[in-house]
N, C-alpha and C positions, 0 to 999 in steps of 0.2 A: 530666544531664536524666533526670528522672523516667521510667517508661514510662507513654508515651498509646496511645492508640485513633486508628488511621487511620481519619475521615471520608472513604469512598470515595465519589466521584460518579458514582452509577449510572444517570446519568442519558444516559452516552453508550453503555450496554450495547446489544448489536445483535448482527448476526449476519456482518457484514463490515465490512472495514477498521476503524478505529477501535475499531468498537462489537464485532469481535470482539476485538481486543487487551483492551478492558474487561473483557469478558466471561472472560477467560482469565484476566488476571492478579489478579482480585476471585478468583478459588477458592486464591489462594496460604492459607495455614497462620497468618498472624499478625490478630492481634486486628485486625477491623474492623468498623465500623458502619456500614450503608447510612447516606446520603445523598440522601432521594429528595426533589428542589423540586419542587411543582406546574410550572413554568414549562422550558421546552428551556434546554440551554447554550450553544442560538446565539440565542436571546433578546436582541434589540438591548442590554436594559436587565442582564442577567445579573451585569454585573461589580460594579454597584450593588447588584441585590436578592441576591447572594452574599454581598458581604461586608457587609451589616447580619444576615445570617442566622447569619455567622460571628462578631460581636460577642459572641454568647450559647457560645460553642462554645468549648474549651481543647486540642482536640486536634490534628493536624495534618489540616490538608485534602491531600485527592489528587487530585487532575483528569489522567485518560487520556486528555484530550481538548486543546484549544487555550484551553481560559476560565480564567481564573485571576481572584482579589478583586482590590479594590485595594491597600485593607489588609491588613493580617495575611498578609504577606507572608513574614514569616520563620517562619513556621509553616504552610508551602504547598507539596509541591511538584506542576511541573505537565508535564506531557509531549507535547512539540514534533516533532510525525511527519515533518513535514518546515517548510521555508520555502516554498510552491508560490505563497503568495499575494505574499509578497515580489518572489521572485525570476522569475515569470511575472504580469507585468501585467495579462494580457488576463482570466486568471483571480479577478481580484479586483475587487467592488466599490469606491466610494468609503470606504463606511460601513468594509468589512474594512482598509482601507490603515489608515484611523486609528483603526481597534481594535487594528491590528499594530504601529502606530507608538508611540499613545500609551499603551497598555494591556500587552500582549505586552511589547514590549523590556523596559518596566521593572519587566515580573514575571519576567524571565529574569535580569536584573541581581539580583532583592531577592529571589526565593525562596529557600526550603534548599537545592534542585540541582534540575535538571531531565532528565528522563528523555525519550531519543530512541531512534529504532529501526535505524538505520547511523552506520557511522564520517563517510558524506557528510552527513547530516544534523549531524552532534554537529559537524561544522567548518565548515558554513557556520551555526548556530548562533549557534556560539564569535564568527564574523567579525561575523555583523549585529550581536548583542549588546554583544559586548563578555566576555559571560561566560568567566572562568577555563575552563580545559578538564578540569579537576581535580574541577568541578561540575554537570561534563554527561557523563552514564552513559549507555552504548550499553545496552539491554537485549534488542534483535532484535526480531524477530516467529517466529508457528511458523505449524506446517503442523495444520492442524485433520483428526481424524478422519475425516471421511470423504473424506479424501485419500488416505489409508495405507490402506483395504482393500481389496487389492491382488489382484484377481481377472482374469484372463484377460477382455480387452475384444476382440471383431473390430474392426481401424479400420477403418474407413470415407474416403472418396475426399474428404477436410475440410479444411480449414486454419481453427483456430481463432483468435478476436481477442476478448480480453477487456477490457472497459473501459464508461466512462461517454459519450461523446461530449464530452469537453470538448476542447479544441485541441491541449494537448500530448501527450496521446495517440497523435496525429500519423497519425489512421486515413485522412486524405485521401492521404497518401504510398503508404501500405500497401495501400490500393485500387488506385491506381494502378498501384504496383508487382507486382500480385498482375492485374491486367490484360494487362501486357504481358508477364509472365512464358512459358517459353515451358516448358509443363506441358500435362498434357491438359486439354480442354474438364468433361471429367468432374468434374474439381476444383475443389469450390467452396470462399468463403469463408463460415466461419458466425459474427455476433458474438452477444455478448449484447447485452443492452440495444435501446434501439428504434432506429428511424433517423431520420434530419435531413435536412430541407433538400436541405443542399448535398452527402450522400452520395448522396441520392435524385436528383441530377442528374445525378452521374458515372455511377451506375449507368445510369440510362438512357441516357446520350448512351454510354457505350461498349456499350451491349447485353448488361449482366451480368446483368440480372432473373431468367436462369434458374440463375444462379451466383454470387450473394451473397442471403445471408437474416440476419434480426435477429429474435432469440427471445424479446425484454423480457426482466421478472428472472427469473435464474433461482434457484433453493434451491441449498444448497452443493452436496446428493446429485445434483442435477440437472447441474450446473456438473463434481462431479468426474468423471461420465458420460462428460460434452463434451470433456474431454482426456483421456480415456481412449480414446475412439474415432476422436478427432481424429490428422492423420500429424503434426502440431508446430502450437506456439502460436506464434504471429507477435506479437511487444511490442515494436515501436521506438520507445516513448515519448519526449517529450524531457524527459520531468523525473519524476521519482521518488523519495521518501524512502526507499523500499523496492521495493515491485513484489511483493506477496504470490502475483500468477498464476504470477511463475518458479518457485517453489516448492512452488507445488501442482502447474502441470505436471507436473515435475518427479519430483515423488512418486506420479502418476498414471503415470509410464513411457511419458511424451512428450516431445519432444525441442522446445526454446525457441530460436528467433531473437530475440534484444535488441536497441537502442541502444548505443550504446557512451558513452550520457551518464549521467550522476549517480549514483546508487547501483546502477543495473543490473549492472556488470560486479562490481562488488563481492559481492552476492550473490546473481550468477550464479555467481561461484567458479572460472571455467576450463570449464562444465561448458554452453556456451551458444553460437551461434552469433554474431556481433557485428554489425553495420552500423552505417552515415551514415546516420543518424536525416533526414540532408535530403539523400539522395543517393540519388533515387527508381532507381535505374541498378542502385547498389549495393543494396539491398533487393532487386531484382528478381533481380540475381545470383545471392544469399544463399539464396531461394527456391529456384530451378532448383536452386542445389547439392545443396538438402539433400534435397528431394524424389527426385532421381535418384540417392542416394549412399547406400544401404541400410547399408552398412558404419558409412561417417556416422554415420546417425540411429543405430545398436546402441551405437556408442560413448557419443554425448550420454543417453543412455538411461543407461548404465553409470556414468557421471560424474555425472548427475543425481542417480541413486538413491543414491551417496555423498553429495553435495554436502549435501544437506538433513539429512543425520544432524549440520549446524551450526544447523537451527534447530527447534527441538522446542519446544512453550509449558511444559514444564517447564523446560526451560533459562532461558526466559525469564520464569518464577516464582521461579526460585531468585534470578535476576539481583535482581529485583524487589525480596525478601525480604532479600535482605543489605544494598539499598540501604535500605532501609524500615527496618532496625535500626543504621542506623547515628542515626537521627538522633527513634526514638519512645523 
């Protein structure tokens, strides 16, 4: 095969999740050509108006994101962050089941390879699909800049929780938990993002209003602030393809409480607190420990700041760049 030009879709370019992975792996070193449609790549109609735009095109398309053509398939390929719509029901519409079903599976079957971000992702992949394992490249994620500059922060009396409110998150647990914990009053929780509903009820029915706050979005500089000043991040999610806050924790020189489900332990690395993501007892336990165990948090600190020298977005350009020569 000749050498082509990678059609990069920069259409999922951004400044988190996803759209930073885009953002990262578009400054690799090998010939590429923006990709810019007028229209999003969660455009109901995208997989239609992709691949009539890809009839005129001879090169190989790249999707960092979950859209892939219908056609031209063997000239495609596309990268599967995780399965969260699959495999958590409550998270997915009708319309995404059967974009997963009919569209997704059988671009994962018929593209060149497909590129994910854990070993948990590349084998529950491997399982929905059917895909060879031979054709699904683990390429990571990294720790962005202004994680790493690495300046003396005062913490403050925090426990940090990062996330979107969606369910497997499992912030109801972690409130809970982080309620009955037996910590001083001083100690609040702070998330990002706004709050809901049904947070906004536990909150008041246990009388935390003066000890839980939600900051909406925040900028990364602002975010790697928050776990620098924060005594550890609290993430018992139940489902993750990755979990990028263990890693920037992490590289802030904060010590992380995880789940002990899906890609968390894996790159958490040893270097992480574990619980029963549905074992509000054991959360609350995990909490007291680490907060009274100074010793504790130095170590996870120690371990942390090795741990993530596995994930660097050049690591995961170079990944990129070998897989992308194998097949332009």
């Amino acid at each position: 095969m000749g050498k082509k030009k990678i059609l990069f879709d920069t259409r999922w370019i951004g400044e988190h999740g996803i759209g930073r992975f885009a953002k990262e792996v578009r400054d690799s070193k090998l010939t590429i050509q923006d990709l810019k449609l007028p229209w999003k790549p969660t455009n109901p109609l995208d997989t239609i108006l992709l691949t009539i735009y890809l009839i005129f095109k001879k090169d190989i398309y790249f999707s960092p994101g979950y859209n892939a053509p219908f056609f031209f398939l063997k000239r495609s390929i596309i990268t599967i962050h995780d399965l969260n719509h699959i495999d958590i029901p409550y998270n997915s519409s009708f319309l995404k089941r059967i974009y997963y079903k009919f569209v997704l599976k059988r671009a994962c079957r018929k593209a060149l390879c497909i590129l994910t971000v854990s070993e948990f992702s590349k084998k529950r992949i491997c399982e929905w699909s059917g895909r060879n394992a031979d054709e699904v490249f683990v390429v990571g994620n990294g720790v962005s800049k202004e994680f790493l500059i690495n300046h003396p922060t005062p913490k403050k009396e925090q426990i940090l929780m990062v996330g979107n409110r969606k369910k497997h998150k499992n912030e109801l647990n972690a409130l809970i938990a982080f309620y009955k914990s037996n910590i001083p009053s001083s100690v609040k929780l702070v998330f990002t993002g706004s709050i809901t509903n049904e947070l906004d009820i536990i909150i008041d029915r246990n009388r935390l209003r003066d000890r839980v706050s939600f900051l909406g979005t925040v900028s990364n500089t602002k975010l790697a602030e928050l776990y620098r000043e924060s005594l550890f991040l609290l993430f018992p999610s139940l489902y993750e393809g990755f979990g990028l806050p263990i890693v920037e924790s992490m590289a802030c020189g904060t010590p992380v409480i995880i789940s002990n489900s899906t890609s968390l332990p894996e790159v958490a690395g040893g270097a992480a607190i574990i619980v029963n993501p549905d074992d509000v007892e054991d959360i609350k336990d995990k909490i007291e420990k680490l907060y009274h165990d100074a010793e504790l948090q130095n170590k996870l600190i120690e371990k942390g700041l090795l741990n993530i020298e596995r994930y660097t977005w050049e690591m995961t350009r170079n990944k990129f760049e070998t897989i992308m020569n194998r097949y332009i």
